[in-house]
C-alpha distance (Angstrom), angle and dihedral (degrees) to the residues before:
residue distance angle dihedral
X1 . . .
X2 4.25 . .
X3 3.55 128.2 .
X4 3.27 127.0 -149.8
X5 3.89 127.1 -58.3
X6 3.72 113.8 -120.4
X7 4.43 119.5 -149.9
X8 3.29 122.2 -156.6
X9 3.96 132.3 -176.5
X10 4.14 125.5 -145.4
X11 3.48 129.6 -165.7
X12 3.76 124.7 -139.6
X13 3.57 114.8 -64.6
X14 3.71 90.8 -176.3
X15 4.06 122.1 20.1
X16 3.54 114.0 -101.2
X17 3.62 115.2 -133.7
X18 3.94 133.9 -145.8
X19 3.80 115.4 -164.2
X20 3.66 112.3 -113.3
X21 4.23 133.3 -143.7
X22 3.95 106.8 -19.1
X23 4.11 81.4 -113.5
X24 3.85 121.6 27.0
X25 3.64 93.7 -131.3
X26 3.68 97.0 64.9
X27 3.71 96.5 55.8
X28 3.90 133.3 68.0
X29 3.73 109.9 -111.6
X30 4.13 118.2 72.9
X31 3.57 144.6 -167.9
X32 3.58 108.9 -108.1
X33 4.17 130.4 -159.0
X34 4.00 119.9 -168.1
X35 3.63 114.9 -173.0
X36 3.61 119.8 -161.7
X37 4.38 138.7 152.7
X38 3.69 88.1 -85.9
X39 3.65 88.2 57.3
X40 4.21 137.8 -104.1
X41 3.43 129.6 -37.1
X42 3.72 131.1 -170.0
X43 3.99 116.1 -142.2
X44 3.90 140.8 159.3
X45 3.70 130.1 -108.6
X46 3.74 139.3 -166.9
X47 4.20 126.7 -132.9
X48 4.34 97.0 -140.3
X49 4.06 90.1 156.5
X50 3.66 149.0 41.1
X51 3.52 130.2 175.5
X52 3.75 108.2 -176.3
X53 3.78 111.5 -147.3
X54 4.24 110.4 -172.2
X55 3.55 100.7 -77.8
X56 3.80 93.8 -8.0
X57 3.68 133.3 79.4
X58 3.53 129.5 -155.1
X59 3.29 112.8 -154.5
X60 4.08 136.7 -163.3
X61 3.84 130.7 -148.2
X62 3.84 135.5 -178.2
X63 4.11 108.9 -153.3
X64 4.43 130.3 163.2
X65 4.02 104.3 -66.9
X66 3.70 88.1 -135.6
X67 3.65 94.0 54.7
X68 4.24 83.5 70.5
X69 3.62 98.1 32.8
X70 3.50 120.1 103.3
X71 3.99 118.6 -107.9
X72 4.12 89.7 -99.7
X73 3.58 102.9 17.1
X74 3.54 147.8 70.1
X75 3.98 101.5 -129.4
X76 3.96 128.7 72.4
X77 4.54 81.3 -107.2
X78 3.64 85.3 116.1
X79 3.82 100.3 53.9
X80 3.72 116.6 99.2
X81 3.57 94.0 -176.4
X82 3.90 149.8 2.0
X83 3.14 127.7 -163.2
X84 3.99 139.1 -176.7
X85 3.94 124.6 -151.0
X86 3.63 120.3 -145.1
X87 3.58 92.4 167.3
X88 3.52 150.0 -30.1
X89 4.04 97.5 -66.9
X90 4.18 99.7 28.4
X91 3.81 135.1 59.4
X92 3.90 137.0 177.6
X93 3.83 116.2 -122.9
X94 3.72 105.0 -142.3
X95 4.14 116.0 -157.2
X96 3.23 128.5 -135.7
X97 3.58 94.2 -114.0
X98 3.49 92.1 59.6
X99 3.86 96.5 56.9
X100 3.89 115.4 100.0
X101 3.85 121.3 -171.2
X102 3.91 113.6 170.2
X103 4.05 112.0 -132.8
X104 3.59 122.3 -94.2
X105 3.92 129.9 36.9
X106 4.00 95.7 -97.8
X107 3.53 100.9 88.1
X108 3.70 109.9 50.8
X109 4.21 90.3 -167.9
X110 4.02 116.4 114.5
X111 3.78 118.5 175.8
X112 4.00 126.9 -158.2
X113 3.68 130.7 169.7
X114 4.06 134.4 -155.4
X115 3.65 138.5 -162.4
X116 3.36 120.4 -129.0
X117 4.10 140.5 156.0
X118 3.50 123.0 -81.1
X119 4.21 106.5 -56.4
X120 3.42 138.4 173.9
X121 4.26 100.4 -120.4
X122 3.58 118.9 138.6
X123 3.83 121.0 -149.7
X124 3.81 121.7 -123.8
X125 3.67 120.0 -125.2
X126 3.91 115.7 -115.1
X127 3.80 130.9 -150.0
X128 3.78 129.4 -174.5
X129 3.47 95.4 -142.3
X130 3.91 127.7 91.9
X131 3.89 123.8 -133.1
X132 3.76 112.4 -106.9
X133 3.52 129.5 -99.3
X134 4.07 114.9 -64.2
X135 3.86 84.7 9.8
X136 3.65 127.7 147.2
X137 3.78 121.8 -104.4
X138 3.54 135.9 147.2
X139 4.04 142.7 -148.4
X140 3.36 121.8 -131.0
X141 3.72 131.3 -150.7
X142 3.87 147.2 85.3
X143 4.31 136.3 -41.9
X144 3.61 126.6 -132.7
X145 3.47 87.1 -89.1
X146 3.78 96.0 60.4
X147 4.10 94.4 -111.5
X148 3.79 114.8 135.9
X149 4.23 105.7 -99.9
X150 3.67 146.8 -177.6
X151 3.33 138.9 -150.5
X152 4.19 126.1 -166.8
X153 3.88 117.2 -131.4
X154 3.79 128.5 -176.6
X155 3.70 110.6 -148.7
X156 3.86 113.4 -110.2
X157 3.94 110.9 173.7
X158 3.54 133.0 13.3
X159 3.86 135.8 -163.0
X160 3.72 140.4 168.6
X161 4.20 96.4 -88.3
X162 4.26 97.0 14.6
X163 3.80 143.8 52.4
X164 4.06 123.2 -167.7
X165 3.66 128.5 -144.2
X166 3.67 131.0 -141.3
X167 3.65 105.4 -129.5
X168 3.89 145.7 28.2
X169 3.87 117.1 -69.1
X170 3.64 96.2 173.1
X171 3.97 96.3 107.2
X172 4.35 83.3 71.3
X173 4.09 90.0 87.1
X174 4.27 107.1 -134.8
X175 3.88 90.9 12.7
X176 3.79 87.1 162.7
X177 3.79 98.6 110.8
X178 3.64 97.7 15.4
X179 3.77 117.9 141.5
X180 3.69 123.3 -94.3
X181 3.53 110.6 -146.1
X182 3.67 137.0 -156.5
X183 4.22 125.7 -179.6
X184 4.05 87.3 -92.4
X185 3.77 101.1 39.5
X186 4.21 157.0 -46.5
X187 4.34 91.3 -48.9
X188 3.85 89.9 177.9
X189 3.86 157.1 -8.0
X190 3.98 122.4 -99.3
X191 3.91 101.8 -112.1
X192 3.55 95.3 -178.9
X193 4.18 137.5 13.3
X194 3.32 113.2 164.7
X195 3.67 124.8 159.6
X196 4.02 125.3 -79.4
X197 3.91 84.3 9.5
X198 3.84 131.5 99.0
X199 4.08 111.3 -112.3
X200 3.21 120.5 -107.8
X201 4.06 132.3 -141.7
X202 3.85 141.8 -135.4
X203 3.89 105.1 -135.2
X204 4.41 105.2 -121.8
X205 3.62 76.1 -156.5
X206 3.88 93.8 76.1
X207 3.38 90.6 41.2
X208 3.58 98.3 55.9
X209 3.84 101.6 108.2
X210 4.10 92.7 44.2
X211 4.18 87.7 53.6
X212 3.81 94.9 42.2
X213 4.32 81.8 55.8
X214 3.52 96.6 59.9
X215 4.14 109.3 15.1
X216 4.00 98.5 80.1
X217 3.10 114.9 -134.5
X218 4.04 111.9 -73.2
X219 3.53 121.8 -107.7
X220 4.03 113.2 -128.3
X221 4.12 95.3 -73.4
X222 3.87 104.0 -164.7
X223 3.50 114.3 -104.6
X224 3.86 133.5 -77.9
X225 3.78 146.5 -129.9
X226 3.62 109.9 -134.6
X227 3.90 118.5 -83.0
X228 4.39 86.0 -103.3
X229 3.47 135.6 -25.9
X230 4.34 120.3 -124.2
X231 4.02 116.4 -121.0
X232 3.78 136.9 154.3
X233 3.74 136.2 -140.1
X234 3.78 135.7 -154.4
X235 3.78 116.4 -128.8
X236 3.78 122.2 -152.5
X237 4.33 97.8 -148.7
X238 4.24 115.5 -178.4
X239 3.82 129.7 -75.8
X240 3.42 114.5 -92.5
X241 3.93 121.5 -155.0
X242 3.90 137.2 -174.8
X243 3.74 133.5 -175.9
X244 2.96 130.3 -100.7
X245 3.91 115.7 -76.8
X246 4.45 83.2 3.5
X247 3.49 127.4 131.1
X248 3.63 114.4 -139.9
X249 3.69 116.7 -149.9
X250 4.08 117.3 169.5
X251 4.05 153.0 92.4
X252 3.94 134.6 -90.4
X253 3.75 129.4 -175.2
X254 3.92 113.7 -138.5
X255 4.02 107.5 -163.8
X256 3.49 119.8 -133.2
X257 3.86 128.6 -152.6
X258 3.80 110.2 -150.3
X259 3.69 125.5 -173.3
X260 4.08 126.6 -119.8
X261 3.29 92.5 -100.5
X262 4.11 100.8 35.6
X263 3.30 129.4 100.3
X264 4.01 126.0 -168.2
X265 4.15 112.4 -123.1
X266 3.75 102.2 -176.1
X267 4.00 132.6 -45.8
X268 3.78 137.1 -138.4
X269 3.27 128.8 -159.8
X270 4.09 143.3 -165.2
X271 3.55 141.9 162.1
X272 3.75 119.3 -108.8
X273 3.96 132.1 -169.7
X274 4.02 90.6 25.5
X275 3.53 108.9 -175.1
X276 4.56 126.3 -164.3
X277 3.92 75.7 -1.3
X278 3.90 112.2 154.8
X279 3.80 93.6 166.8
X280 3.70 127.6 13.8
X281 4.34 119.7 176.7
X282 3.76 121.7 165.0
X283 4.38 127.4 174.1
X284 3.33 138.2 -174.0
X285 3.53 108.2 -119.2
X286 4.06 107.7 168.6
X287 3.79 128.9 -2.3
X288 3.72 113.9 -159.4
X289 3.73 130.1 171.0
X290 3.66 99.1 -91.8
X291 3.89 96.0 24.2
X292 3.75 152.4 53.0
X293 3.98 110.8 -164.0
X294 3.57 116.6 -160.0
X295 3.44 138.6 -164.0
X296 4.08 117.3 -150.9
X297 3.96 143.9 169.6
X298 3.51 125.1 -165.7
X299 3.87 131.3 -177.5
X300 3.81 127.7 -156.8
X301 3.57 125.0 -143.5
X302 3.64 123.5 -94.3
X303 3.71 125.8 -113.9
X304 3.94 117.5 -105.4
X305 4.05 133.2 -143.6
X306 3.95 88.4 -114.2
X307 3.90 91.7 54.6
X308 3.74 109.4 14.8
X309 3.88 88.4 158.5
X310 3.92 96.8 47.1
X311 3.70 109.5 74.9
X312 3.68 103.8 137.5
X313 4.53 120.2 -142.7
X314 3.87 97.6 -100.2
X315 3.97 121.1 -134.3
X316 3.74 149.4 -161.9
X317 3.66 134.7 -174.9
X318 3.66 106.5 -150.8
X319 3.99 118.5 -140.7
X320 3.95 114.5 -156.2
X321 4.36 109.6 -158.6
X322 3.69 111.9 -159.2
X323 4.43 123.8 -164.0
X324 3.96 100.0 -152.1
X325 3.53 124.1 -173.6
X326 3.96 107.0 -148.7
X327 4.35 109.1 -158.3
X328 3.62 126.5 -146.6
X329 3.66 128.9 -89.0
X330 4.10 103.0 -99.0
């Protein structure tokens, strides 16, 4: 005799990561460093705009507003200093002139722009219209060893100014002002990441007006593939047994090999072809890059007084379904 199978989904324990451009400087999203009285603070920006000028570019970036606001105002007067990373060894002075933070504390969206030689950054598409609820987006920006990362959100809340994320995105280091990212473009800003917390995101949709002022208007960029495309994939984990009239109680690790560019979402998991199986349970309980950890019980069957001697070893094969989210070639 088998019972029933039961399925259950888990989130990300830990982000999963995709590795961005091959070099930092010829993608979109860069490390950020605001220096003000209170001290430094690392943070994320976005490229949205370039205007190329002969041998100069002009280029356009959407960051947090309060990342450029002074400590007790509401304009970039207390900022001593901005500067953009394109790599390890050069950085991007930004002036103050060229720092624009919209009035009020609503719309946490500031915009800046440099000019810089001839370079090889690309910028990101962006929409003004928020993924659905439980939808797939991710946050772009760099590891605690400086490599370009990503990690995959689902949409949990929605409001006029803010959207909510599902899951921790406190491993990106200087998320505030990271990209949010949905399959057709950057949607909104990271507001807030702290740790143990899901991120939350500054709406471009209530900053439309305040980008439209000082974005001008964009040239005819070719067109783009969308930001990454959704798929699943079917796991084969190991066979589990018990003995007869057992209960099994206990965790296995099923290793996962993710692509470059592929980032796990969540996992399910279930057992399939059980076998002498009276009980069979089996949870997600952390999804890493490498790894899905489960946690499973199983119960053989019991003996009966026509066959007290023929209580066959019970088995499962447990299956391991993974939602990816494959990104775009830079």
């Amino acid at each position: 005799m088998t019972h029933g199978v039961l399925l259950a989904t888990a989130l990300l324990a830990a982000p999963a990561t995709s590795q961005g451009a091959d070099n930092p400087s010829e993608g979109s999203v860069l490390r950020l460093r605001v220096a003000t009285g209170a001290g430094e603070v690392e943070g994320t920006c976005v490229l949205v705009h370039r205007e190329d000028r002969g041998t100069d570019a002009v280029l356009y970036f959407l960051t947090s507003a309060h990342l450029l606001r002074g400590p007790e105002d509401e304009s970039p007067s207390g900022t001593h200093a901005v500067r953009v990373r394109l790599d390890n060894a050069q950085t991007l002075d930004v002036r103050r002139d060229d720092q624009f933070v919209p009035a009020g504390a609503f719309v946490d969206v500031a915009l800046f722009r440099v000019t810089t030689a001839a370079t090889a950054l690309v910028p990101r598409p962006l929409i003004y219209e928020a993924p659905s609820a439980d939808e797939v987006f991710l946050i772009s920006g760099y590891d605690q060893s400086g490599a370009p990362a990503t990690v995959a959100e689902r949409l949990r809340f929605q409001s006029t100014f803010r959207a909510v994320g599902d899951r921790d995105a406190s491993a990106l280091v200087g998320c505030v002002g990271a990209p949010a990212v949905s399959r057709h473009g950057v949607f909104g800003i990271v507001s807030e990441c702290d740790a143990g917390r899901s991120p939350v995101i500054a709406l471009l949709s209530m900053a439309r007006s305040f980008i439209d002022r000082h974005v001008p208007p964009k040239l005819a960029y070719p067109p783009r593939t969308l930001e990454f495309q959704l798929t699943g994939r079917e796991i084969r984990g190991p066979l589990l047994s018990v003995a007869c009239e057992a209960t099994k109680t206990g965790e296995v690790d099923v290793p996962i090999d993710l692509g470059r560019r592929e980032l796990a979402i969540d996992a399910s998991a279930s057992f399939t072809n059980p076998r002498a199986i009276r009980l069979a349970e089996v949870t997600v309980v952390k999804l890493e890059d490498r790894l899905v950890r489960l946690r499973f019980t199983l119960g053989g069957l019991p003996r009966t007084p026509a066959a007290p001697t023929a209580c066959p070893q019970g088995q499962a094969l447990v299956s391991v379904h993974l939602n990816l989210a494959v990104t775009r070639t830079p």
